[in-house]
N, C-alpha and C positions, 0 to 999 in steps of 0.2 A: 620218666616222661619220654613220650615217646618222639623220636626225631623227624622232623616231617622235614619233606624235598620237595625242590618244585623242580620239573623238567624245563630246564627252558631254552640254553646254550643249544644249538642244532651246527654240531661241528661232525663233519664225515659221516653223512646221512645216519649220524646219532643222537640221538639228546642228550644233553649232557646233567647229571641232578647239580643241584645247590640248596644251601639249607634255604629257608623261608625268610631269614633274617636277610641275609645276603642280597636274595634276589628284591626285597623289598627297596631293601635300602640303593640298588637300583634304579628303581623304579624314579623314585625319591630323589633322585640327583637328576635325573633326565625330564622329572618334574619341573625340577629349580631350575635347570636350563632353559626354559620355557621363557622364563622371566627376562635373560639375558636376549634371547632370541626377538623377542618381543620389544623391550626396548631399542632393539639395533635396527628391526625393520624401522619401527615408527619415529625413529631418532629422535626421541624423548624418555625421561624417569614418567613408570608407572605412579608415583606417586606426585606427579605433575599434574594430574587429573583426577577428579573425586571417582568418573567411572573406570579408569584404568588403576585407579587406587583400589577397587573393588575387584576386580580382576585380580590384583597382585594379591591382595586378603586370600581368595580364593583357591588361587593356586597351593600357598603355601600352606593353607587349612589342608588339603587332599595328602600333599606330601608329608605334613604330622601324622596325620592321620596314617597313611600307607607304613610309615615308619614306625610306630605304633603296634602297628597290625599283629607282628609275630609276637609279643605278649599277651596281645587277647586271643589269642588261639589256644584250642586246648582240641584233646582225642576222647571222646567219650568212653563209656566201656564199649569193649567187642573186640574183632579181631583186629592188631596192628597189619596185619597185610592186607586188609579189604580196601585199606588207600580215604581219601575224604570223602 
C-alpha cells in the first residue's frame, strides 16, 4: 500500500510532509478543542442545552469522522507519483 502524505507543517519557507493518519488526527483534537472553547466562552456545559447539546453531537460526529478518514483511503491503480 501505498504511503500517502499530506504537506502541511510550513516550517522555513518549507512544507513539511506527515503521514494522513497523523495529520488527521490533528485535525481531530483541534476539532475537540472547539468543545472546550465553546463552553468557556458561553460559561456553560454544551449539554445544558438541547441546542448546544446538538452542537456538541456535531462536532464530535466530524472529528470521528476525520479520524476515520485515513482508513477509508485507498490509491487506485496508476502511477504512485501522480499524487491524489
Amino acid at each position: 500500500m501505498t504511503d500517502i502524505k499530506v504537506k502541511s507543517s510550513y516550517i522555513n519557507n518549507e512544507f513539511e510532509d506527515e503521514s494522513v493518519y497523523s495529520y488527521c488526527s490533528k485535525l481531530s483534537k483541534r476539532n475537540n478543542s472547539i468543545l472546550f472553547l465553546l463552553e468557556s466562552y458561553l460559561n456553560k456545559k454544551l449539554l445544558s442545552d438541547s441546542e448546544l447539546a446538538e452542537i456538541r453531537n456535531v462536532i464530535l460526529t466530524v472529528s470521528a469522522d476525520i479520524i476515520r478518514l485515513p482508513s477509508l483511503l485507498y490509491v487506485e491503480d496508476g502511477d504512485e507519483n501522480e499524487g491524489l
